[in-house]
N, C-alpha and C positions, 0 to 999 in steps of 0.2 A: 931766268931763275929768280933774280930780284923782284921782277913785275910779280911771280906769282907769290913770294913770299911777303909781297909790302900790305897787305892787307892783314896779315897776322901781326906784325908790328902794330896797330891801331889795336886787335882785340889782345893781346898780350896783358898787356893791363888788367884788364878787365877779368882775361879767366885764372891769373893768378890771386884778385881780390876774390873771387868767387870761391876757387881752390879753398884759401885762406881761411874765409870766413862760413863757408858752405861745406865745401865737399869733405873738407879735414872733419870738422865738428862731427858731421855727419854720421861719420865713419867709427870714431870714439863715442860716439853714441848708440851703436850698434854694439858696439864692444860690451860699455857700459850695462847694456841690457841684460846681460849675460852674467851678472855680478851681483853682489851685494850690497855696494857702495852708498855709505848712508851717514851723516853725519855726528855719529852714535861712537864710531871706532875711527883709527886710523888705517886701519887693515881693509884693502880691495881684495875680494876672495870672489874666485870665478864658482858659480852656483849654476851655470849648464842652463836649463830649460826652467827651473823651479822658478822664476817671476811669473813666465808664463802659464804654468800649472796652476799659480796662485790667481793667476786671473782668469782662467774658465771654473776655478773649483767654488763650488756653489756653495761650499761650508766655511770661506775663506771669511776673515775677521769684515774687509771690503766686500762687496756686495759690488763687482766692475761689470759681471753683466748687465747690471741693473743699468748702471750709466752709461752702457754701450747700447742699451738699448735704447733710452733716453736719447741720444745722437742717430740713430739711424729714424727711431721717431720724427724727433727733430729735422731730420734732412730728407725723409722722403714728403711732409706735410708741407715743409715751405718749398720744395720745388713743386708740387703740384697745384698750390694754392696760388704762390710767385708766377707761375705759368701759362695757369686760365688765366688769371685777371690781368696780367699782362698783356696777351693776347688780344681778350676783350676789350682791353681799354685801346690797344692799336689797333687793331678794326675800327675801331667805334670813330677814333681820331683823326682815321686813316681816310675814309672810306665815307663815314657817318657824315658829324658834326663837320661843316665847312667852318660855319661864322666861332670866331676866336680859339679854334682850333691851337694856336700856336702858346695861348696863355694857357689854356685847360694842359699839353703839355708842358709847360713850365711849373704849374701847379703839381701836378702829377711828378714832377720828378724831383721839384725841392727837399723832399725828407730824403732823397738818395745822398745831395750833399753836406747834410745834417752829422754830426759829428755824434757815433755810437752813444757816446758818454750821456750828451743832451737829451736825445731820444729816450736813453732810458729812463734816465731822472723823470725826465719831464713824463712818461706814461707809469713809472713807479708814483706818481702823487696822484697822477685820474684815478691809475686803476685800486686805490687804498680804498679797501671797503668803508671806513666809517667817513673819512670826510674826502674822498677823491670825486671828480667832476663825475665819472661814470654812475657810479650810484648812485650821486644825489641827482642827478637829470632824469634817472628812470625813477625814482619816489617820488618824483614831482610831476611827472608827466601819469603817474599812475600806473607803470610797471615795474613796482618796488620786488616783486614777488621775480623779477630778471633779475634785481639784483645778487651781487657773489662775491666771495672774499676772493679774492681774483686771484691775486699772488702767494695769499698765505691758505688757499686750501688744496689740498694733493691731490684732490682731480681738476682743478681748475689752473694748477699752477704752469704746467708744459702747455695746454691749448693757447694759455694766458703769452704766454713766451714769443710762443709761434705765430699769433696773432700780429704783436707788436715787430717782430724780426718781416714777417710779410707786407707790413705798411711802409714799414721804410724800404724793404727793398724791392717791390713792384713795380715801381718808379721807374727804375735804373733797368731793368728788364726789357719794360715798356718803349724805351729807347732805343736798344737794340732792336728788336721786333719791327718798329715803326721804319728804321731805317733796312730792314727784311722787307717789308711789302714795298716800300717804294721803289725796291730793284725789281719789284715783278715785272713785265711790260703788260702795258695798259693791253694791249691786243688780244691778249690768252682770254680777257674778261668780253671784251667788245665780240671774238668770234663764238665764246660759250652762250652771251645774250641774242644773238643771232640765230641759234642754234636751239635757241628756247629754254637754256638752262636757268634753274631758279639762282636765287642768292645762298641757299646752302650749299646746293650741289657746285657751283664755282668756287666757294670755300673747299670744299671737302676733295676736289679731283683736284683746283688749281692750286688755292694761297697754302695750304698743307703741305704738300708734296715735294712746292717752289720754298717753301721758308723752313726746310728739314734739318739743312747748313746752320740755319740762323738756331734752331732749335737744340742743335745739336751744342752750340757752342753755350746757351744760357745754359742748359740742363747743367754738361758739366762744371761753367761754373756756379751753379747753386749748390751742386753736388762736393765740389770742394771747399765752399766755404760753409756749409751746413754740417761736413767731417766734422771743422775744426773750430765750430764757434764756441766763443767763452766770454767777450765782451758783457752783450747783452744778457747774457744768463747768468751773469757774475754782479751785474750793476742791479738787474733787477729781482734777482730772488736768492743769489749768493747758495744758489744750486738747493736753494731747501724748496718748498716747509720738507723736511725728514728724507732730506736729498732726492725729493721728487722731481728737481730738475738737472741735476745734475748729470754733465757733458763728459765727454771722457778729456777734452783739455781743462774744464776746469778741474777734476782731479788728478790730472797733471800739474797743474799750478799746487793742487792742495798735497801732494806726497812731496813735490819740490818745498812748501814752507814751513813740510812737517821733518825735511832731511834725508828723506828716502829718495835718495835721489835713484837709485838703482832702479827702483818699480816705476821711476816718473821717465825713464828713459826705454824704458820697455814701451811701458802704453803708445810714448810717442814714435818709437820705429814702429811700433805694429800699427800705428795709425798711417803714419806714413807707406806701409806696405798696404793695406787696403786702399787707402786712395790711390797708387799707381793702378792697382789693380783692377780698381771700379771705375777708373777714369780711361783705364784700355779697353775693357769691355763696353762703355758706354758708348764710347768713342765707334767703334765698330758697330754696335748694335744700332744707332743710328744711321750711318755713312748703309747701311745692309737695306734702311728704311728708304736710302735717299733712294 
């Protein structure tokens, strides 16, 4: 009876700090959703469904569709961008390019460990229409008429976003992936060339089919950090021009610094409920593929 209980003495620890700091908050934040709590009154008054009402009602003072739209934008562009070119580039590293192969990935995945903050600064000054590197390189090469107000125009400010969120994180993908093919065994390729099959079709019946796993685990996590990003879209467009990029965390941040903390607890359980949600159906929907 001891032998089977001593291993819960090690994680003991552990799941009453979680408890603590996870699973309690959690819970009161589920509550809190439910309320009106806002830093206007002293008074917590249970309000039933109306937060949620106010955020599918299209006449609401917030416009949350709009933001929620914004995020699922946002998450479905950079996993499917994140994914080819990941892909691509592990093939290519993989399979391709032998000579310096191992620097090309080092290159490749340095803005993976680049610190959000820097990233975005540092593509907040290229991509500034009047004097950022991007512009002035295409008026001087004689494609001024490419140039764009990158960040401050409302149809260029989300592609803008997703752009810079894909460079840095293609990288880190790539890695994964890379170490997907080299679990293939070499043999599945060797009896398909024998067999006369081209280089697609061993792509398309073999490294597909065998790297489903590995597909399966990027997807969902691009899928949940694409739910909930707010870093990069807070450092580099501070969710405008005219909240054209605005995420539904960073107006969670913005209803927390306006005091409503009741609607900033909503969005977030309900965020929180869709990602369990998309994250079990994705889960299955692949593992059906493998």
């Amino acid at each position: 009876m001891k032998n089977r209980a001593y291993p819960f003495y090690f994680a003991g620890g552990a799941l009453l700090l979680y408890t603590l700091f996870f699973v309690l908050p959690s819970i009161m934040g589920f509550y809190y959703a439910f309320t009106d709590w806002n830093s206007y009154s002293n008074e917590i008054n249970f309000v039933g469904l109306d937060n949620f009402q106010r955020i599918f009602a299209t006449g609401s003072g917030q416009n949350y569709l709009l933001f929620i739209r914004n995020t699922v934008v946002f998450t479905v562009a950079t996993i499917f961008l994140k994914t080819v070119f990941a892909l691509a580039l592990a093939v290519l590293l993989t399979n391709g390019i032998r000579r310096f192969a191992y620097f090309y990935r080092v290159i490749m995945y340095l803005p993976a460990v680049l610190p959000m903050l820097v990233v975005s600064l540092v593509f907040k000054s290229i991509l500034n229409p009047a004097t950022g590197l991007l512009n002035t390189f295409l008026n001087n090469v004689g494609l001024g008429f490419m140039a764009q107000k990158w960040l401050v125009d409302v149809h260029w400010a989300l592609p803008s976003v997703i752009g810079v969120d894909t460079w840095r994180g293609v990288g880190y993908i790539m890695v994964i992936m890379i170490a997907g093919l080299q679990a293939i065994p070499k043999e599945y390729y060797e009896a398909s060339a024998i067999d006369g099959a081209s280089g697609f079709a061993a792509f398309r019946h073999i490294t597909l089919p065998l790297l489903m796993p590995v597909l399966t685990v990027t997807t969902v996590l691009n899928l949940l950090y694409g739910l909930k990003v707010f870093d990069i879209v807070f450092v580099l467009t501070n969710g405008g021009p005219g909240r054209a990029t605005d995420t539904v965390y960073t107006v969670i941040f913005d209803e927390f610094s306006k005091g409503r903390y009741g609607m900033a607890t909503t969005l977030s359980s309900l965020l929180f409920i869709v990602m369990i949600i998309l994250g079990y159906f994705v889960i299955r929907l692949m593992h059906s593929e493998e």
